[in-house]
MDAnalysis code that builds the backbone (N, CA, C; Angstrom):
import MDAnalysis as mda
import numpy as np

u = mda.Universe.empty(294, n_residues=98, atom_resindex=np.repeat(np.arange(98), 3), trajectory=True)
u.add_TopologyAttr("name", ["N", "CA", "C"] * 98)
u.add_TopologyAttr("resid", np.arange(1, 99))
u.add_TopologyAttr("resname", ["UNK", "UNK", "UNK", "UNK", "UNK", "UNK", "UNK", "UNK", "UNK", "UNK", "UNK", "UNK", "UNK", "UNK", "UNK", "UNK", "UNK", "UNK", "UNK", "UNK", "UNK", "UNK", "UNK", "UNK", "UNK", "UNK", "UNK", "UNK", "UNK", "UNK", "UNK", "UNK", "UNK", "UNK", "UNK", "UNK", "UNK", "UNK", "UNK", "UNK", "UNK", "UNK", "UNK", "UNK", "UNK", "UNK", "UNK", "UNK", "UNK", "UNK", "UNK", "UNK", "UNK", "UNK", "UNK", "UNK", "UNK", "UNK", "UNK", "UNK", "UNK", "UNK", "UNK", "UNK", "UNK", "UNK", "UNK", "UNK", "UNK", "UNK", "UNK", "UNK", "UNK", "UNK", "UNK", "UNK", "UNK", "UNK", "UNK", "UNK", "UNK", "UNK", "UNK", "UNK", "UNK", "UNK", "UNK", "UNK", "UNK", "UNK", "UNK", "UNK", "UNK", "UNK", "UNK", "UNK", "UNK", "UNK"])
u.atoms.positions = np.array([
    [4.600, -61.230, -0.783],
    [4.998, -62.200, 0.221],
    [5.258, -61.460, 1.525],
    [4.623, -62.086, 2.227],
    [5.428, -61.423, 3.922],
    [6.593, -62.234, 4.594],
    [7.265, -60.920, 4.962],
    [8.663, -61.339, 5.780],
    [8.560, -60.519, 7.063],
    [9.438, -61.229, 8.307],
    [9.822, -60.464, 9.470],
    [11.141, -59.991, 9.155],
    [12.114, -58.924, 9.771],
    [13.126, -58.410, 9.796],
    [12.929, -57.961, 11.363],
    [14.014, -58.724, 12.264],
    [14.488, -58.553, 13.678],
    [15.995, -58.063, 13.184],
    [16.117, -56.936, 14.491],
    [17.888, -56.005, 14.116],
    [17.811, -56.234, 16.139],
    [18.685, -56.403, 15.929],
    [18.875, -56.938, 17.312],
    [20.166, -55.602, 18.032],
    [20.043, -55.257, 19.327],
    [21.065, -54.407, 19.916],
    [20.691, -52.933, 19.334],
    [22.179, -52.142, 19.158],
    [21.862, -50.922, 18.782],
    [21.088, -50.675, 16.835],
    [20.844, -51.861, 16.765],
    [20.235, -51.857, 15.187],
    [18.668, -51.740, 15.555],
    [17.916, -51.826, 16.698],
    [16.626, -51.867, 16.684],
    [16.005, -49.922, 16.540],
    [16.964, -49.593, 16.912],
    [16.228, -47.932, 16.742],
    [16.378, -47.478, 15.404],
    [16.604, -48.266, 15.054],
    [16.392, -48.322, 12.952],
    [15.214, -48.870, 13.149],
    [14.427, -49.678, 13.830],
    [12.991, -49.542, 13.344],
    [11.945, -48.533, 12.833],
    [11.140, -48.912, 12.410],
    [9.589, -48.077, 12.628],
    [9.073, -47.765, 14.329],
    [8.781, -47.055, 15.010],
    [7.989, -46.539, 16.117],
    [7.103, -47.852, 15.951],
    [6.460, -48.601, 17.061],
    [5.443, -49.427, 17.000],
    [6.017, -51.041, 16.894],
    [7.007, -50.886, 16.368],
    [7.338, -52.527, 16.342],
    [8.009, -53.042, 17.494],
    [7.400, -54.386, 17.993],
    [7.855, -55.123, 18.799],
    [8.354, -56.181, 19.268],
    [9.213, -56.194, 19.765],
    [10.349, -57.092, 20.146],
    [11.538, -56.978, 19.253],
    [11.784, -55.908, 18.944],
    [12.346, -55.555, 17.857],
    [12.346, -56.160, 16.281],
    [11.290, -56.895, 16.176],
    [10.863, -57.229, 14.571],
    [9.460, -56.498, 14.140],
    [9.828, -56.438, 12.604],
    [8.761, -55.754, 11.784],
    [8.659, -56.739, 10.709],
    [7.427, -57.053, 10.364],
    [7.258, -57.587, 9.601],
    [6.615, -56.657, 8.002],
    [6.947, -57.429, 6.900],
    [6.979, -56.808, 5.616],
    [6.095, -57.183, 4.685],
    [5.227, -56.854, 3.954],
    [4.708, -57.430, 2.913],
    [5.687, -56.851, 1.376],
    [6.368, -57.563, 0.777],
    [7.297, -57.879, -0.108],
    [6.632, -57.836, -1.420],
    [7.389, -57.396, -2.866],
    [6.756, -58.399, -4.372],
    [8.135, -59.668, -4.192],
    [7.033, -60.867, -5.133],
    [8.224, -62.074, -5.176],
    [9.329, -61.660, -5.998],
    [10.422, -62.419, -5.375],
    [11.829, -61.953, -5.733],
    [12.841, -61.150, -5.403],
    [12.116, -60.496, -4.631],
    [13.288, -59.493, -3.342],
    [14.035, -60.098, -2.699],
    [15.299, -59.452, -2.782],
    [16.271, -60.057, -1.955],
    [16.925, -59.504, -0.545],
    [17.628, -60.054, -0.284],
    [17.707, -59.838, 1.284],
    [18.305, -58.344, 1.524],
    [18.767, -57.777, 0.356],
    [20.087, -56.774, 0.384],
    [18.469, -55.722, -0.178],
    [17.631, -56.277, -0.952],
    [16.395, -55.065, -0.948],
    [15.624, -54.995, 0.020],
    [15.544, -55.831, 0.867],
    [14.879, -55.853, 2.303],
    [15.215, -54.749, 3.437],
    [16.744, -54.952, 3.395],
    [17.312, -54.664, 5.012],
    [17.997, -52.925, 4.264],
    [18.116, -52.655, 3.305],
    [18.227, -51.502, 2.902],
    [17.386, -50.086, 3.277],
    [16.239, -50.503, 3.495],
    [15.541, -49.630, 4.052],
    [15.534, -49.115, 5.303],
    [16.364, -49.832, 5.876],
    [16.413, -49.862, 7.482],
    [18.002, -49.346, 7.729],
    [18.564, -48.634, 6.649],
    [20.214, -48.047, 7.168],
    [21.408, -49.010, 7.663],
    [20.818, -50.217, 7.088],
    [22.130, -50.826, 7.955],
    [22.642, -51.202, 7.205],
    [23.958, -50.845, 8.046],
    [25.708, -50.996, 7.392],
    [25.744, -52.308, 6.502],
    [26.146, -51.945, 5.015],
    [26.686, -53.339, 4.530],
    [27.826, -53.867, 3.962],
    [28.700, -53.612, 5.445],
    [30.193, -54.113, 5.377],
    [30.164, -54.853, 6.362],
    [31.667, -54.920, 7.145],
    [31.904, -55.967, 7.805],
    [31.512, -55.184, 9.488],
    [30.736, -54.148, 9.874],
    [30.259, -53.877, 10.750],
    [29.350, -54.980, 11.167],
    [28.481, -55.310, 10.387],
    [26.919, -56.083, 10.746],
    [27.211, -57.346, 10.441],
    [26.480, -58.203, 10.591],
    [25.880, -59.735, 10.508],
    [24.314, -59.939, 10.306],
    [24.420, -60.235, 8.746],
    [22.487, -60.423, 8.672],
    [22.344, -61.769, 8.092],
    [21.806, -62.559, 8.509],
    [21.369, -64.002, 8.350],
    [20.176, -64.503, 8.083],
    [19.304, -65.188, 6.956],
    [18.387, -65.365, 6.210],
    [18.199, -66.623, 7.573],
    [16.594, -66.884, 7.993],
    [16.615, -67.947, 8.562],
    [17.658, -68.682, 9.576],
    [18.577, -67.847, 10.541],
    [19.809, -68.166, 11.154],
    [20.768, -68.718, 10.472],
    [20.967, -68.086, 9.177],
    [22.314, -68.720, 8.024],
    [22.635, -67.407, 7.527],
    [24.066, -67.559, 7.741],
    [24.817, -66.602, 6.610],
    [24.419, -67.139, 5.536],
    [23.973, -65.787, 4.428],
    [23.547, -66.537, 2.769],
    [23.847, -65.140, 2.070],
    [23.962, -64.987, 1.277],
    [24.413, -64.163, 0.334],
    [22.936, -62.923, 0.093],
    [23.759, -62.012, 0.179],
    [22.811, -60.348, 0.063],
    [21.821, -60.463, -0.948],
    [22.382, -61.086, -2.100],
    [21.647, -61.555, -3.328],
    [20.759, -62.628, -3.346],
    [20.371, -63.328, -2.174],
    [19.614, -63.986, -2.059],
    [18.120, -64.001, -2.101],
    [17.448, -64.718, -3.257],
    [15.855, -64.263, -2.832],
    [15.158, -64.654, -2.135],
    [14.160, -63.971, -1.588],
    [13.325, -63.906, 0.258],
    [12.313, -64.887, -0.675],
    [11.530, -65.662, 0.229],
    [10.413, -66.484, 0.507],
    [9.442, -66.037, 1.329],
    [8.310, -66.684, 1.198],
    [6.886, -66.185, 2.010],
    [7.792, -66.981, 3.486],
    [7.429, -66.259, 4.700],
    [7.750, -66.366, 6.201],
    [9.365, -66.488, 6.640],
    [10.098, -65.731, 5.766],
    [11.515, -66.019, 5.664],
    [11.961, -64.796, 6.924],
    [13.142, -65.118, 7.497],
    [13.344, -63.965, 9.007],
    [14.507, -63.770, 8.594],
    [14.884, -62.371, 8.705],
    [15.779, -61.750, 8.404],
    [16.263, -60.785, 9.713],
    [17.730, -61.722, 10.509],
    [18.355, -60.864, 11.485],
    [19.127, -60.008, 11.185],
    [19.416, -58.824, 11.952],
    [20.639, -58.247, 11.728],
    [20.956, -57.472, 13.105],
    [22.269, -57.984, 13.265],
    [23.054, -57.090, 14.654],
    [24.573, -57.100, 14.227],
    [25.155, -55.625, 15.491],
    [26.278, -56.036, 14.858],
    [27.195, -56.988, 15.378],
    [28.398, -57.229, 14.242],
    [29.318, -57.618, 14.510],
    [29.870, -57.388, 15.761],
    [30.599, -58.486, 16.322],
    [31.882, -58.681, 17.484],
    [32.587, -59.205, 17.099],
    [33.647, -58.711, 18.443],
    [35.122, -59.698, 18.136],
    [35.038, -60.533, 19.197],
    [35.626, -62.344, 19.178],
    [35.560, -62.491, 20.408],
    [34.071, -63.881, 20.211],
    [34.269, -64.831, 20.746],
    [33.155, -65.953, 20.347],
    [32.339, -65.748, 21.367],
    [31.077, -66.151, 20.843],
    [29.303, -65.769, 21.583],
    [28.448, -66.076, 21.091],
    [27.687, -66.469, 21.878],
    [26.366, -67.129, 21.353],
    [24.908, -66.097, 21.221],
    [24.033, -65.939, 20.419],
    [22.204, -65.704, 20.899],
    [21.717, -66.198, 20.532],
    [20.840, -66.307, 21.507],
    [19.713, -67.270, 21.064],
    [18.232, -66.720, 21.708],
    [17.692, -66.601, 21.080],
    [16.373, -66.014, 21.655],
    [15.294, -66.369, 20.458],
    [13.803, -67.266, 21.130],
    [13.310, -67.697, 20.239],
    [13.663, -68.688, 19.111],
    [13.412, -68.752, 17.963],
    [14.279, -69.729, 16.716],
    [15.237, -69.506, 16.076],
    [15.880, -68.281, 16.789],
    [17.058, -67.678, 16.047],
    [18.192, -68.343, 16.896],
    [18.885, -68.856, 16.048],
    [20.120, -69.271, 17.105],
    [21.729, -69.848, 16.212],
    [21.816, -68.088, 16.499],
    [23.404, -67.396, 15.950],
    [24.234, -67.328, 16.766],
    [25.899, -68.240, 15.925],
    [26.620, -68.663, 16.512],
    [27.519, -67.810, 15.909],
    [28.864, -67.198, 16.745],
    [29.881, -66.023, 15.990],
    [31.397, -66.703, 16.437],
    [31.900, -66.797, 15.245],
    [32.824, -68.149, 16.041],
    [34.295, -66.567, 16.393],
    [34.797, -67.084, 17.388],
    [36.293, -65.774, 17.542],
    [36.756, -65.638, 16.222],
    [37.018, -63.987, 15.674],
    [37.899, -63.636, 15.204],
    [39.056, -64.059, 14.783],
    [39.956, -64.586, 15.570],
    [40.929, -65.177, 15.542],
    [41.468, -65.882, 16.303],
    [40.546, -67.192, 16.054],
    [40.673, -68.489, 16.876],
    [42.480, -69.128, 17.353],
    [42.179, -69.011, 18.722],
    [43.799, -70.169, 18.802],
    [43.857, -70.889, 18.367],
    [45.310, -71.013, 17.609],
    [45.567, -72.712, 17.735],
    [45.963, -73.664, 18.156],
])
């Protein structure tokens, strides 16, 4: 199956040389999951990063699909929006007033 993987910010020089706009796309076997995907690429899997299946938080253990997009940037503190293209990740504050 093929997948894209976009790392957005200081996560893109974890790419491969050659990829652009900061996504690479993957040819996969069925049943890989998101946590065997983005492993190859060094990124942190604690509460540094934010990686989202299709612009959704979903679980590491999740299995990938044919054309499935896999972001990852890091974490902030502090509410913000991106949006670029069909990705459109919302980070709500840390520790919202009440």
């Amino acid at each position: 199956m093929r997948i894209q993987i976009k790392l957005i910010a200081n996560f893109r020089e974890l790419l491969p040389p050659g990829s652009k706009n900061g996504i690479v796309e993957l040819d996969l076997p069925n049943g890989t999951t998101v946590r065997e995907a983005i492993t190859r690429f060094d990124i942190p899997l604690d509460g540094s990063s934010v990686i989202v299946l299709n612009g959704l938080t979903v679980d590491l253990n999740t299995p990938l699909n044919e054309g499935d997009r896999i972001t990852a940037f890091s974490a902030i503190e502090g509410g913000s929006t991106y949006r670029q293209g069909d990705d459109d990740v919302r980070l709500a504050p840390a520790n919202p007033a009440s």
